[in-house]
N, C-alpha and C positions, 0 to 999 in steps of 0.2 A: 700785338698786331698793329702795324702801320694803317693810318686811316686810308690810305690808296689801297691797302687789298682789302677794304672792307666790302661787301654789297650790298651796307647799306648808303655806301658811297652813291646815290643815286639819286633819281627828282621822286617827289611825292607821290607823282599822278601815275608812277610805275606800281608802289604799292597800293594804292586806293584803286587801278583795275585788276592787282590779285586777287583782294580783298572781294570784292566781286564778284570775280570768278570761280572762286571758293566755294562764295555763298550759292550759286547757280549750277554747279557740281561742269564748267565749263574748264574741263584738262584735259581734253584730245591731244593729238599732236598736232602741232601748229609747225607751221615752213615761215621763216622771218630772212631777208638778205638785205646784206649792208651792201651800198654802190653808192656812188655820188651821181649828181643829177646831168649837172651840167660843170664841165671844166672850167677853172679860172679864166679871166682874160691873161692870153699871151702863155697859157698853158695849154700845150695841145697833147699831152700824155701823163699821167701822174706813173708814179711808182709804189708798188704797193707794202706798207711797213706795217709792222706792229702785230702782229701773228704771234710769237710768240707768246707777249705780253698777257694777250686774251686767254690764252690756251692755259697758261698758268695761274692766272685770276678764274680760270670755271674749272681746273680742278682743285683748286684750294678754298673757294668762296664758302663761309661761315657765317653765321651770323653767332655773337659772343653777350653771353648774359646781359650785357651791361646793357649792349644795343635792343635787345631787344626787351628789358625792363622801358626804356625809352619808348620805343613804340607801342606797349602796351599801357605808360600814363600820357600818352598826347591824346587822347579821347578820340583818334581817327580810326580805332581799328579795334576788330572783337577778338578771341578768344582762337577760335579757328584758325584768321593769319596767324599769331603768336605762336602759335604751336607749330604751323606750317611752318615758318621760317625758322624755328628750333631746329627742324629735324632737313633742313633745306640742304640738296646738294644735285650738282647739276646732275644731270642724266641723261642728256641729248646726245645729239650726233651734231660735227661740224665737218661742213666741206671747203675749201676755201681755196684760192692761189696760193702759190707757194710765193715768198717773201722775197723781194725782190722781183717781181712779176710788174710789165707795164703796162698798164688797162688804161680804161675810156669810158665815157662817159656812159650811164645806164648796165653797168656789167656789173651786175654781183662778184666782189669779189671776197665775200666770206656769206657762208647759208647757215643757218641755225635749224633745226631741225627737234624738238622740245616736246613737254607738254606744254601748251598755253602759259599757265601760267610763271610756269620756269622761261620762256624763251622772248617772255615780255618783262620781267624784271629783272636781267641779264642788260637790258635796251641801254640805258645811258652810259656805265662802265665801258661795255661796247666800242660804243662809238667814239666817248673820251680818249678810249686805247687805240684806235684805230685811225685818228681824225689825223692828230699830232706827226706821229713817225712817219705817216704818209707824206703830210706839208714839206716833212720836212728831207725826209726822203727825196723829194721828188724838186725840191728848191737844188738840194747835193748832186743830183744828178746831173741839172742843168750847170750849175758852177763845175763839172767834169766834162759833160761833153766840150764847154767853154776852153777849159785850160789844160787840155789831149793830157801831157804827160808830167804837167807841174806838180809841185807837193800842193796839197791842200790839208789845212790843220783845222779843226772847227773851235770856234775862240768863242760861243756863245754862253757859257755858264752862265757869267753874271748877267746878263740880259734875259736870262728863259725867266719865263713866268710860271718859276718854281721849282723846286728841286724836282719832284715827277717829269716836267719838261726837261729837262736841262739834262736825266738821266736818257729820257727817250729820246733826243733829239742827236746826243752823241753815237749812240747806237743805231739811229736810223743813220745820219749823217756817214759814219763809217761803211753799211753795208753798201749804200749809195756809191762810194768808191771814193772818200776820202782816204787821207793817210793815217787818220789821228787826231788824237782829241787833247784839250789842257784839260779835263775832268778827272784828275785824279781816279776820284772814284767810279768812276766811269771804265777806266781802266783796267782798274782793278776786279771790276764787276764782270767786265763783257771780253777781259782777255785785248784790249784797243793798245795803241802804242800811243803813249802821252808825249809831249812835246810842251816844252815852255820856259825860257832863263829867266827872264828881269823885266820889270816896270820902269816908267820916270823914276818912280818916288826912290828905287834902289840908286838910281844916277843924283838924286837929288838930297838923298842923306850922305855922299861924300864931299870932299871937298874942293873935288874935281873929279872929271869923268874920265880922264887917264886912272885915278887912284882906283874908281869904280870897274872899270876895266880889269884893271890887274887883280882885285881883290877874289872877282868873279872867276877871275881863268888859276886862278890859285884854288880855288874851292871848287870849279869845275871844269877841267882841263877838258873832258871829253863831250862838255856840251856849250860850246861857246858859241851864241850868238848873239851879238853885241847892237845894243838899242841906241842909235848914232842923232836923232832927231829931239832931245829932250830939248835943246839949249840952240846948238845951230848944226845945221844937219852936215856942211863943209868941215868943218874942225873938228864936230864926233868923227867923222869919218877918216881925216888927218890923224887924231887920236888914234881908234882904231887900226889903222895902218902902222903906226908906230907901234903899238901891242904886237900885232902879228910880227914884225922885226924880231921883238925881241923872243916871241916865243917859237921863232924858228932851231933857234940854237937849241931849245928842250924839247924839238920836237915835236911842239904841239901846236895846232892849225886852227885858225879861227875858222868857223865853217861856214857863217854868213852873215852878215848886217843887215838890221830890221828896219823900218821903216814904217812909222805908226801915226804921220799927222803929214798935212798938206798935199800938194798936187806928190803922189809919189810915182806918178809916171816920169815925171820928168827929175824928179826927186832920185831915181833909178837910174838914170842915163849920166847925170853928175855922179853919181856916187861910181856906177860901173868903169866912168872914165878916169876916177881917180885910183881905184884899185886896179885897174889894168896899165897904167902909167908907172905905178909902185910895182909891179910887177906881181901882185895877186890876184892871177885868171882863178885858181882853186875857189876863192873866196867870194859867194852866193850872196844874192839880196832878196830879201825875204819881204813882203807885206803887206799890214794890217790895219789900214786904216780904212771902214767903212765899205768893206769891198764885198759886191754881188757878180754874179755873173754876167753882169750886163758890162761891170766894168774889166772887168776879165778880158772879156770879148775886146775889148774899145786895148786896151793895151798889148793884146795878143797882136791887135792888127797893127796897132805904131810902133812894133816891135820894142816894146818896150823891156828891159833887159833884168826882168825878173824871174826868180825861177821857183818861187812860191808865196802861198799867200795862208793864211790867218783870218780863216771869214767868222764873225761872230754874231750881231743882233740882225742884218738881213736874212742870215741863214737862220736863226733859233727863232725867230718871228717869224720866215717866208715874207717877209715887209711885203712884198710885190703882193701878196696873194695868202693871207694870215687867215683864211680858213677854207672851208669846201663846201660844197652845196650837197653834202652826205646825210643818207638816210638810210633806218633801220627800218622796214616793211613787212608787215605779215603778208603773204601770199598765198596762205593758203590753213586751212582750217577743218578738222574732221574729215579728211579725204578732198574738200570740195575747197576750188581754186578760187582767189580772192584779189581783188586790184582798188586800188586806190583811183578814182577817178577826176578829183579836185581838179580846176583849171590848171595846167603846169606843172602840177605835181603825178599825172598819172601813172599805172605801174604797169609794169607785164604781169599775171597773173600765173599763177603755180611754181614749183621748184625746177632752177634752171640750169642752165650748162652754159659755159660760153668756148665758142671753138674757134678759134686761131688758123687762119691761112695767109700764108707768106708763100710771095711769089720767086720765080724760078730767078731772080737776085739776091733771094736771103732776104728781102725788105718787105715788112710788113703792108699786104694788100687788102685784108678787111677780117674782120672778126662776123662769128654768126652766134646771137642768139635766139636758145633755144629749150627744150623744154630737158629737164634732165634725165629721164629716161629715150629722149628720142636719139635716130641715129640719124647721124647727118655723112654726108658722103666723103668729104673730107675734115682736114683739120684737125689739128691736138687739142683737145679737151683741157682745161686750165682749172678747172676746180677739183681738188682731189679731196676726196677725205681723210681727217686730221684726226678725228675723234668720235668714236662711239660710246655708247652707254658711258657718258660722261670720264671716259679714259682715252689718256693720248695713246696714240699709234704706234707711235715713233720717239726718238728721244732729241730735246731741241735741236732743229739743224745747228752745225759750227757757220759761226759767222763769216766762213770764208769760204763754206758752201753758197750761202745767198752774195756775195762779194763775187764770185765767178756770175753767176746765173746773171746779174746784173752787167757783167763784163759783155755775158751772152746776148745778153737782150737790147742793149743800145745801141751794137751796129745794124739793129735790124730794123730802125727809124729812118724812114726815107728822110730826106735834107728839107721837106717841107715842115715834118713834124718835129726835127729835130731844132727848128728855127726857134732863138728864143727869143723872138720878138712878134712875128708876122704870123698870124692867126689861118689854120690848117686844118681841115677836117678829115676823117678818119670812119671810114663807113662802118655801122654796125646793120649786118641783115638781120632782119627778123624771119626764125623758121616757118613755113606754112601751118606747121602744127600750135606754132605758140599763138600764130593772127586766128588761128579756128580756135581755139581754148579761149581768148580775149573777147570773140562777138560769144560763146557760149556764156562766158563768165557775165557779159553785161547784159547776154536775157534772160538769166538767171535773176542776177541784182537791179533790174530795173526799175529803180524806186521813183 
């Protein structure tokens, strides 16, 4: 077993209140929902990833001899957790949005539904699965809505902080509405269309970059795109053109030249006018150097004459915005509804619903939270159930089920929200039943 599907992948302080709870015979069912707090700056909608992941980690989670010999000589725990976590498997219900779904701030968008102490040491895996594909989800998004109908390939492997990352981020990155990943195994994994020819170092072990050229379109005639900037980005490009010459006569077309260091906006407008002088319109400029959606945007508007990009450590890190203000909350316990009331951290209390109203443009005009069995008058309901008695429903959606839904959901951002710059607010009503359940809850809990 890989240590990422372990559950003992998780922080201490989850097992020391099972342990607890155990001991106090405290295993009702318990309501926990993940939602982030408050959006990033310069994020005015996330996208929501990582659903799958979770659903697969709580019906597989185990705990294996070995780990829980371990727990049982760290002197933190009796006899009772040991045995509990031998025989540990989930058993809850889970309701959640469907993947690729765009939410806001304070909206549940997965509910856990458990005995206590199942739906509290489930909490950090959780969130670890949910935190990531969302980032990064939601970073993919905005680099599409940025670049309408450009290829976008996601280049962040060596940058993610980790092989776990670096798998979830390809797979969020894709549903988001990229083209494709260099993750091989990524590829291979999630069914993604991979994309990737040559580095410097392959231009820099020949003994010219013509020789490098021709070696590449000889070993791969049907994926030739040619990395023109190692040395000097005019004379790769002259090279290059001279290649294409000669592989006209065999038929075979170079498909685009890369660009992977310096200003390549302007970098793209030389190069475009030298292959359109040579007479190769067919032949694409592709580029990779350090590119976010902000610079998308900035060369979209100087018309800059490129027709994809290659984004890799802004996207696999979210750089603008590397984590979320997300949290896992009980709301409710033995029947009776429970709220967090810390300065700034406060919650809604009990199991919720959130419902969606879009107005007679197709563009979204405010979301209502509310309680989950209440009925509200209009509005699609967004949390569906995924999982009962710790069995899934359904079988994983295809990725190109959530790749539509996404296609679905981003013309329905008015042009305020959909700004990736200029900060935009996004009403969420609170139901009348959820504001009476909230003063009930705190003259109940009024410590």
């Amino acid at each position: 077993m890989a240590f990422y599907d372990s559950p003992q992948l998780t922080d201490l302080y989850q097992l020391t209140m099972v342990q607890s709870y155990l001991d106090h015979g405290m295993e009702d069912t318990a309501v926990f929902e993940f939602f982030v707090r408050s959006l990033p700056p310069k994020r005015n909608f996330l996208l929501a990833a990582g659903l799958e992941q979770l659903l697969d980690f709580l019906a597989h989670a185990r705990f294996d001899n070995t780990e829980l010999k371990y727990l049982a000589d760290s002197g933190y725990f009796k006899e009772n957790l040991i045995e509990y976590l031998g025989n540990f498997r989930f058993t809850g219900q889970v309701d959640a949005m469907p993947e690729g779904s765009v939410f806001f701030a304070n909206e549940p968008i997965v509910r856990v539904t458990a005995p206590l102490p199942q739906a509290q040491l489930i909490e950090t895996r959780l969130i670890n699965l949910l935190q990531l594909p969302t980032l990064v989800a939601s970073k993919a998004a905005r680099c599409r809505l940025a670049a309408d109908d450009q290829q976008l390939v996601d280049f962040g492997l060596r940058r993610a902080h980790g092989a776990d990352a670096g798998m979830l981020a390809a797979r969020a990155s894709y549903v988001a509405g990229f083209d494709g990943t260099s993750n091989v195994l990524a590829g291979q994994q999630y069914s993604i269309p991979i994309y990737g020819t040559m580095a410097h170092s392959y231009i820099q072990a020949h003994d010219s970059e013509l020789e490098a050229y021709r070696h590449f379109a000889d070993s791969h005639p049907g994926n030739l795109v040619l990395l023109v900037d190692t040395y000097d980005t005019f004379r790769g490009t002259e090279r290059a053109i001279e290649l294409a010459e000669e592989l006209k006569a065999k038929g075979t077309t170079v498909k685009a030249l890369r660009l992977d260091s310096g200003d390549v906006g302007d970098e793209a407008v030389m190069v475009r006018e030298l292959l359109d002088r040579a007479g190769h319109q067919e032949i694409g400029i592709f580029a990779s150097s350090n590119i976010d959606e902000y610079l998308i945007k900035q060369f979209h508007y100087e018309r800059a004459p490129i027709n994809g990009y290659g984004i890799g450590t802004h996207l696999i890190t979210s750089e603008d915005a590397p984590y979320l203000n997300c949290a896992y909350k009980l709301q409710e316990y033995a029947g009776i509804a429970r709220r967090k009331r810390s300065f700034g951290k406060a919650t809604w209390p009990g199991s919720k619903q959130v419902y969606r109203q879009l107005g007679e443009d197709g563009k979204l005009s405010y979301d209502v939270l509310s309680l989950a069995g209440e009925t509200v008058e209009s509005g699609q309901p967004l949390l569906q159930t995924v999982m009962q008695n710790g069995k899934r429903l359904a079988e994983p959606e295809p990725l190109e089920t959530i790749r539509q839904r996404v296609k679905q959901q981003l013309p329905t951002l008015t042009t305020d929200l959909a700004h990736l710059s200029q900060q935009a607010s996004f009403e969420l009503k609170i139901s009348p039943a959820l504001q009476q359940l909230t003063r009930e809850t705190d003259e109940r809990f009024n410590f």
